[in-house]
C-alpha positions as CSV (number, residue, x, y, z in Angstrom):
1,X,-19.6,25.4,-38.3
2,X,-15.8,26.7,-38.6
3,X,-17.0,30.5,-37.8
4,X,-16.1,31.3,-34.0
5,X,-19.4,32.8,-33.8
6,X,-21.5,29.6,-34.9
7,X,-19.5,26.8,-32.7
8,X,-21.1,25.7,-29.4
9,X,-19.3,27.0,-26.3
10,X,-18.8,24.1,-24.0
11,X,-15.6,25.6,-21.8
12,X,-14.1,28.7,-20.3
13,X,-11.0,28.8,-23.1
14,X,-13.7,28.2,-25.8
15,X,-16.0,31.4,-24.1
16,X,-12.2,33.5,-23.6
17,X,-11.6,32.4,-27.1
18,X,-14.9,33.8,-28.2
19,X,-14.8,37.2,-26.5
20,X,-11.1,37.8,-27.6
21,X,-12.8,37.0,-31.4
22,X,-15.7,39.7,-31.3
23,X,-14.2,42.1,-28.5
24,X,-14.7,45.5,-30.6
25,X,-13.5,48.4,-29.7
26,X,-16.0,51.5,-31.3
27,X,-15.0,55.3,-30.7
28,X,-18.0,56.1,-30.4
29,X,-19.0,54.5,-26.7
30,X,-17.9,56.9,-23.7
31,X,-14.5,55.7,-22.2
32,X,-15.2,54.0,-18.7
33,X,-13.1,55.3,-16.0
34,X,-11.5,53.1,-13.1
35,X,-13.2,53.3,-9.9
36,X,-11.0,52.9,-6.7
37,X,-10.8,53.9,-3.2
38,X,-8.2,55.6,-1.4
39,X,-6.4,52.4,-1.0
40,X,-6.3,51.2,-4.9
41,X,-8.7,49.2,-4.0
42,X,-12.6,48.3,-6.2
43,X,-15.5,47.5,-4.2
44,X,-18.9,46.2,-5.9
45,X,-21.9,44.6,-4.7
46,X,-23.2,41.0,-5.6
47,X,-26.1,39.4,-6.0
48,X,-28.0,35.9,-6.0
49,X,-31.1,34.3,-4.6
50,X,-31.5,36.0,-1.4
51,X,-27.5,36.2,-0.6
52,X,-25.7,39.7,-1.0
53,X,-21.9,40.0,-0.9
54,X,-20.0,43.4,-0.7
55,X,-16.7,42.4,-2.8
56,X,-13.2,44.5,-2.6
57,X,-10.5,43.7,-4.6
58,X,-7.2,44.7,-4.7
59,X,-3.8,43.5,-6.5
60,X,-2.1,40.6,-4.7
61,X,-1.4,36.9,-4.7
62,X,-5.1,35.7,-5.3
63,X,-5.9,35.5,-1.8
64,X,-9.8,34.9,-1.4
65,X,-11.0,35.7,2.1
66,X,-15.4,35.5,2.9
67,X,-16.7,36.6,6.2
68,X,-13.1,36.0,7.5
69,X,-12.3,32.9,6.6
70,X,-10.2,31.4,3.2
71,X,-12.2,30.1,0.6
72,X,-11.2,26.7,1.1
73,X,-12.7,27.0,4.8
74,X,-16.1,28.7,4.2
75,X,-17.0,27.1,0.5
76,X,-15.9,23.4,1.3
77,X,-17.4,22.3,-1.8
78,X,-15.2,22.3,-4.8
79,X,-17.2,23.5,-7.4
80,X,-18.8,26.3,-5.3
81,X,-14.7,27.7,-5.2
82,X,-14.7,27.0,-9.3
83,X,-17.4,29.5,-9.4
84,X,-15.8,32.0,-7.9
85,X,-12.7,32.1,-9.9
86,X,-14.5,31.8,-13.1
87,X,-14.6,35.5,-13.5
88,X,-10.5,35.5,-12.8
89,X,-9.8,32.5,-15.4
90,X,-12.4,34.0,-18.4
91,X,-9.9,37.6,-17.7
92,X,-6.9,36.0,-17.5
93,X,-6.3,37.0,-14.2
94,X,-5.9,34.5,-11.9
95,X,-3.5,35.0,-8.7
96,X,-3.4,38.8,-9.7
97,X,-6.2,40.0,-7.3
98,X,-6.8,39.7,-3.4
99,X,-10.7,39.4,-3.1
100,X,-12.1,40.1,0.6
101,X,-15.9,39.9,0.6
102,X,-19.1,39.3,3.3
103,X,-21.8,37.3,2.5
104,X,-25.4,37.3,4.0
105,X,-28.2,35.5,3.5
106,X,-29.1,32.7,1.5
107,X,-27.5,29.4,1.7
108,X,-23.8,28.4,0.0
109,X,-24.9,28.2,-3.3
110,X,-26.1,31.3,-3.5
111,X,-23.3,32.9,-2.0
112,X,-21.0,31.6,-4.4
113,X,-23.0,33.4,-7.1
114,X,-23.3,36.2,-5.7
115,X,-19.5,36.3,-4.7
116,X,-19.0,35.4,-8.4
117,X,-21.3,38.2,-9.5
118,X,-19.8,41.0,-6.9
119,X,-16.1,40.1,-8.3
120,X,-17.4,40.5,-12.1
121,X,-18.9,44.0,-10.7
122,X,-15.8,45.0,-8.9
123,X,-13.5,43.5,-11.8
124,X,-15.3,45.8,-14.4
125,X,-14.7,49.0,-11.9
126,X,-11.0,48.5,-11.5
127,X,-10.3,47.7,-15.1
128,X,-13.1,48.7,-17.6
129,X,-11.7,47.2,-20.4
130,X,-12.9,43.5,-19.1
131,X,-16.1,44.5,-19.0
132,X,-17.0,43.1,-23.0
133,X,-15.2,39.6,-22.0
134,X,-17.5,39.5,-18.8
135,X,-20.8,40.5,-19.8
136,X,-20.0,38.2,-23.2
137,X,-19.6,35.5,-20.8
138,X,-22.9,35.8,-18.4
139,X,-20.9,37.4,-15.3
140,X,-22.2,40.7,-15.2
141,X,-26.1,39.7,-15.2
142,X,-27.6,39.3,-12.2
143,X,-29.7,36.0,-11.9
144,X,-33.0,37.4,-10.6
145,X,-34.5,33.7,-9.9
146,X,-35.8,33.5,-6.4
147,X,-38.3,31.0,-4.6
148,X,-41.5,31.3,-5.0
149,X,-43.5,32.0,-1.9
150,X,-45.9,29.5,-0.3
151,X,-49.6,29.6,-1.0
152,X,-52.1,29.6,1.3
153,X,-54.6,26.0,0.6
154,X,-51.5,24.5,-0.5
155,X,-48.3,22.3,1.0
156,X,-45.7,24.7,-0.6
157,X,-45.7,27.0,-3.5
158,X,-47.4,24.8,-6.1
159,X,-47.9,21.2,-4.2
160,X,-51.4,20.5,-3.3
161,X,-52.6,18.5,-0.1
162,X,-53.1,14.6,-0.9
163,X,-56.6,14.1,-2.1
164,X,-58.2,11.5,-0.1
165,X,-62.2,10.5,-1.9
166,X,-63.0,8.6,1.4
């Protein structure tokens, strides 16, 4: 198991380690251009579960912003603000890109992802180039898991009523 390719990825240095390793380049795939606004600014949509953010980034200080508020104020939960950057850290650039995004529906969780996923998006449109190291690490896919509906005859989606012989 010495190869790069056969080794286990259990961190975000070991998954930037691996896409440096078997990033490519082929003439033959069509150059991607940059896609930004009037402003210099990338805008992409994210999603996951049933939340949707609209993500714009721009070069800056790392400043996050959601629905108005800093990151630290609207995702209190540590490892909800870990998933966000995770897209930032895998590219190497962390601190090099003010995010400013709106979130709706869903609960945090699903925000988070689909913050994560929008800033991937966005990330690939301003430089095209990071695309290989974020699709090579999961970013780019959106998770399409969503909660099953509720059955009529039944307590939720799968749960059955208690069964009573008497």
């Amino acid at each position: 198991m010495s190869d790069t390719q056969d080794a286990p990825t259990r961190t975000l240095a070991d998954l930037k380690n691996l896409a440096v390793a078997t990033a490519v380049e082929t003439s033959d795939a069509p150059k991607r251009e940059a896609k930004r606004d009037a402003l210099g600014r990338s805008y992409a949509t994210g999603r996951r579960k049933n939340a949707i953010a609209r993500v714009w980034i721009k070069p800056g200080k790392g400043e996050i912003n959601v629905n108005g508020k800093r990151v630290g104020q609207y995702f209190a939960r540590p490892v909800l603000r870990m998933l966000i950057t995770q897209p930032f850290l895998v590219t190497d650039r962390y601190n090099q890109f003010d995010v400013f995004c709106t979130c709706t529906g869903g609960g945090l969780s699903g925000q988070a992802g689909a913050v994560r996923h929008g800033i991937s998006r966005a990330l690939t449109y301003y430089e095209p180039d990071l695309r290989g190291v974020l699709k090579l690490a999961g970013f780019l896919t959106r998770d399409s898991r969503v909660v099953e509906r509720k059955k009529y005859g039944r307590a939720k989606a799968r749960r059955s009523f208690q069964f009573s012989k008497r």
